[in-house]
N, C-alpha and C positions, 0 to 999 in steps of 0.2 A: 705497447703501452696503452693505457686508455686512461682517460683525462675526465676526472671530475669536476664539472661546472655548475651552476645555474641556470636553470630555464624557463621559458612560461610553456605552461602544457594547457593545453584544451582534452580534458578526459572528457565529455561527453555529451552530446548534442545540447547546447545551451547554458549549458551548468559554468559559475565563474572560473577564469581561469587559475591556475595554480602553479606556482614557484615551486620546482621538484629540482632535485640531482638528478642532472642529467650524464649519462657518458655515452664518450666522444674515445673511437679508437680511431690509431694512428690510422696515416692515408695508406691505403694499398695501391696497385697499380692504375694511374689514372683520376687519380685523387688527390685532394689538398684538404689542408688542415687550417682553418683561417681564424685569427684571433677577432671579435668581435667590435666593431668601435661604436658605430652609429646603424639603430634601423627603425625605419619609422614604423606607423602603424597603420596600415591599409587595409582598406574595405573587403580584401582578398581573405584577408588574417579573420576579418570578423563571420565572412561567409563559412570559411573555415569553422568556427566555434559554434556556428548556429547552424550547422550539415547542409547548405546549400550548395556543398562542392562536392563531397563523398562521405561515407559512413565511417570510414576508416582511421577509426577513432583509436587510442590518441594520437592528436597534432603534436609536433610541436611546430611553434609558430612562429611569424618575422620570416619576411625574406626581403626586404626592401633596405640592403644594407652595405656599408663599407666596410674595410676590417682590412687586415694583415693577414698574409701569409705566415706561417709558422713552420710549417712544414709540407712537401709531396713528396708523392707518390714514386717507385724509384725509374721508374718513364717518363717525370713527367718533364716540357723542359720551355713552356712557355709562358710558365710563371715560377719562379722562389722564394723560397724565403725571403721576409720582410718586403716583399712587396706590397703596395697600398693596394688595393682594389675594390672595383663597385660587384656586387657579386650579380648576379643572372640567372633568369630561367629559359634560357634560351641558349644550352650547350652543344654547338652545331654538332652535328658529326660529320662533316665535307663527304660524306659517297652517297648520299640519296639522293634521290631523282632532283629537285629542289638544287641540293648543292652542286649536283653537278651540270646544270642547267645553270648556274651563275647565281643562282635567289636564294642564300644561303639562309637570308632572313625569314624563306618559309619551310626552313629545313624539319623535314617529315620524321626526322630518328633524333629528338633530342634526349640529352640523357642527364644522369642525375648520377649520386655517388651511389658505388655498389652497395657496401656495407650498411647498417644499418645503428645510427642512432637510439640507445635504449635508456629507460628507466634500471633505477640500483636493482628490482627483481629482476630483469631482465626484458619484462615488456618490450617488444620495437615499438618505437615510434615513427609517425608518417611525417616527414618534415616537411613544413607548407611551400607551394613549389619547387619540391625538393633541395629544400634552401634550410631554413628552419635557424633563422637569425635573432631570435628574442632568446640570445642565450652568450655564455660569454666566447667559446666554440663552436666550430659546428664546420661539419663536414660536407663536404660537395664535391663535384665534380668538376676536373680543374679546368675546365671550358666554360665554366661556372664565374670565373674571375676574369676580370678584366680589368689590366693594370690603368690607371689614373695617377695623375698629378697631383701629388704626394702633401702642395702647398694649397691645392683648395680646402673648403671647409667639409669635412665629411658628413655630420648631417644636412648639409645642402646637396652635394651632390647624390649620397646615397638612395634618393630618392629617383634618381634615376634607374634606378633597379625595379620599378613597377611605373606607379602612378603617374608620374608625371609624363616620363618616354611614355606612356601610353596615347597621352594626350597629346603632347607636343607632336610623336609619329602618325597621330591620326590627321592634323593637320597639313606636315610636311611630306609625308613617308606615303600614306595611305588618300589622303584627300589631294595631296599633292598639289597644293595653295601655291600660288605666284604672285609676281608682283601686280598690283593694281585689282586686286581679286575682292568681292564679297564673301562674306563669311557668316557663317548664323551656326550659334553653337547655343544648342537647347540642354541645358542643368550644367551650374557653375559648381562643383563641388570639384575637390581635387582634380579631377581627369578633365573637368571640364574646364577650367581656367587656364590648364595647362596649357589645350587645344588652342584659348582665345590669346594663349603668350606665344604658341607654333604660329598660328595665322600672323601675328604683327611682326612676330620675326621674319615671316615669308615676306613679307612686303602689302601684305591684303591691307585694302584701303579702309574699306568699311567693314568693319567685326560685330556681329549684335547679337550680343550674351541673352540668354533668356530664362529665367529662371522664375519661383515664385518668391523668393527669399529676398527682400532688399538689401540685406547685409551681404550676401552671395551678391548679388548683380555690382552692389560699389567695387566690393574684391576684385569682380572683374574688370572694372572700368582701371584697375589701379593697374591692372596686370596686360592692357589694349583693348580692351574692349572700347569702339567710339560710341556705342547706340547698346541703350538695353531696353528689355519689352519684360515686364510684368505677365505672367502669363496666367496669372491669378486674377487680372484686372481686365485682358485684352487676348483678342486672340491672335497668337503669335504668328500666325501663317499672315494673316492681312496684314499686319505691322511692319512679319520682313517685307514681304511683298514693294509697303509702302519708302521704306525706305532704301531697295533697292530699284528704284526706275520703275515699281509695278509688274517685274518681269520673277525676284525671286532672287536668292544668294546660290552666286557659283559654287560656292559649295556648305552643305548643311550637315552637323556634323550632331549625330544624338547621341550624348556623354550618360543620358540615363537609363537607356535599356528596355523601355518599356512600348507594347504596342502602341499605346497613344501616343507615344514622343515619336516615334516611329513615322506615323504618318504624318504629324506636322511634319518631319522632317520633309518628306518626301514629295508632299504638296508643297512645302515654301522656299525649293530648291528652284533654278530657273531652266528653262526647255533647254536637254542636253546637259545637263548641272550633273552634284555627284553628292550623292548621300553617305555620309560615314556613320557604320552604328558602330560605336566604339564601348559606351556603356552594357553592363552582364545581361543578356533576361536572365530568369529560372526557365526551369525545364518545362516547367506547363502552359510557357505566354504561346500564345498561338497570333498571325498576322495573317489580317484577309486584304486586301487589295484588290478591286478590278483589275482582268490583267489588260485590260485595253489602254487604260491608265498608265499601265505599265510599258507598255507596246508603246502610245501614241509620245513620252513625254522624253521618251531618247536616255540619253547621258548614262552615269554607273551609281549603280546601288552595291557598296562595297561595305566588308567587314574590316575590322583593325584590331588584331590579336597582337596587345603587347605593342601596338603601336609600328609595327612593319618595321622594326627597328634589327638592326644586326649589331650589337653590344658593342664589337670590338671595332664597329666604324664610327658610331652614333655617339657612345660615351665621351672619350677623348673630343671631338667635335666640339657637342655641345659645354664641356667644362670649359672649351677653349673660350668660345663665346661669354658663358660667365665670367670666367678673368677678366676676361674684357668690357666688361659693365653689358653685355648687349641681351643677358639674359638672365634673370634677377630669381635664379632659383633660393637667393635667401628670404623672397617673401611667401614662398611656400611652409615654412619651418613655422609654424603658430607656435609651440611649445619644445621644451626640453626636459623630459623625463626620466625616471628611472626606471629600472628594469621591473616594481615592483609596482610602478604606478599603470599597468597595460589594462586592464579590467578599467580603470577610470576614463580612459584615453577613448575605450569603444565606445561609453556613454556620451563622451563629451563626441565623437562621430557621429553618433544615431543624432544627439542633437543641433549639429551644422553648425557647432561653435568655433572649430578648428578646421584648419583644410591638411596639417599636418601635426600629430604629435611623433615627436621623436627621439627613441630610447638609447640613452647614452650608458654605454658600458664602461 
């Protein structure tokens, strides 16, 4: 059977997006079929529209999303119908080197659903992290789902399916923050408030958001941040410096991706410290560094893809935490939209108005 929906498509490098019928055939082996509830709109989705991720044109787009189960695959057997779940792009396959080494979380053979998603002529479409959740269906891989607690809010937690795990894992997962720790997280945008809500949940004492947006630096202060630095004003390397002891934060985390944040990171980290670059470059940023610099200052210069998160450990965890008032993923939800309003939601992103809009099906 194949199921006719709604969806947003990105036809073609920049051009607005478009509400097309979409179809959606049933799951084959190793597949689910999942009813759509809640999915935000991420910076992922917009790279996508604008070909900073591949040419492989058309999208369909959303993958930061909750949703039901409807139907699997006739294998499948650890998810069901009507199950709730946060969906994923990180569908381990447990025999690669990675998984069988115990680090499932950097497993080397993730996988997507086979089948393909098409338009009513038949066109395939590329679903955004093989997700493709701005739609009222959509097919994935059932490694892809990960069941949740059915009584949280699903536009809160479905954002754990990109953004925020991103952040929050670059903190806990990847920068691996402890108690009584400094912290310097350079751009408060979604990924990066996240990171400043992973450090105070780790126990880090001193958080210093740094941004040039004062409206971004309050968000952060709401969300743990104790110290923020203008970096429009000041330069942020002497500021953390200054207010950690003169020596630099245990761990600095760059949410924005760019060579220049890059090296503040790197310099306003303390001797032996650990730099997270958690935010995307593009393909053409290029980073020079003395490497004596590199040699003489010790500690780790690490990446955080997805936030070093393994789904089916990290989701359940953290919703537990939210129930429990200790992690306030309802102050990431800025808006609630429709499925019609997505085109509106990436402008109001370009302009740093919202840290989440999220489409309610």
């Amino acid at each position: 059977m194949v199921h006719k929906v709604k969806g947003v498509v990105a036809r073609s490098k920049g051009a607005p997006v478009t509400l097309e019928t979409i179809l959606v055939p049933d799951p084959g082996p190793g597949e689910a079929l999942v009813d759509i509830i809640t999915s935000g709109v991420c910076h992922t989705d917009l790279h996508y529209k604008l070909g900073g991720i591949s040419d492989d044109f058309p999208f369909l787009l959303g993958h930061e999303a909750t949703g039901v189960v409807s139907a699997v695959g006739p294998d499948v057997t650890d998810v069901a119908p009507g199950d709730r779940v946060v969906l994923n792009w990180r569908a381990v396959c447990g025999n690669c080197r990675a998984c069988n080494r115990g680090e499932a979380q950097y497993c080397f053979n993730t996988h997507n659903a086979t089948q393909k998603m098409t338009l009513e002529d038949g066109t395939e479409l590329s679903a955004a992290l093989g997700i493709g959740a701005f739609t009222e269906k959509t097919l994935v891989a059932a490694g892809q789902c990960t069941k949740v607690d059915p009584d949280a809010d699903a536009a809160a937690i479905g954002l754990l399916g990109c953004g925020v795990m991103a952040g929050l894992g670059a903190a806990i997962n990847t920068g691996g923050v402890k108690r009584g720790d400094s912290v310097a997280v350079i751009g408060c945008g979604g990924v990066g408030v996240a990171a400043i809500a992973g450090a105070a949940l780790a126990g880090a004492t001193t958080v210093i958001a740094v941004d040039i947006d004062a409206k971004k630096l309050e968000r952060a202060k709401e969300l743990g941040a104790t110290h923020t630095v203008d970096s429009s004003e000041t330069d942020p390397v002497e500021r953390i410096r200054e207010l950690t002891g003169g020596f630099g934060a245990d761990v600095v985390i760059d949410a924005v991706g760019r060579p220049e944040t890059y090296k503040q990171a790197f310099y306003a980290r303390d001797l032996a410290g650990t730099v997270v670059l958690v935010g995307v470059p593009t393909p053409e940023m290029t980073l020079e560094l003395p490497l004596l610099d590199v040699f003489g200052r010790g500690g780790s210069l690490k990446s955080s893809w997805y936030g070093d998160c393994l789904p089916s450990r990290d989701f359940p965890m953290l919703i537990s935490l939210y129930k429990q008032g200790k992690l306030d993923l309802d102050a990431f939800v800025t808006e609630r939209i429709t499925i019609d309003q997505v085109e509106e939601a990436f402008d109001k992103m370009h302009a740093g108005s919202v840290l989440r809009s999220v489409v309610e099906l």
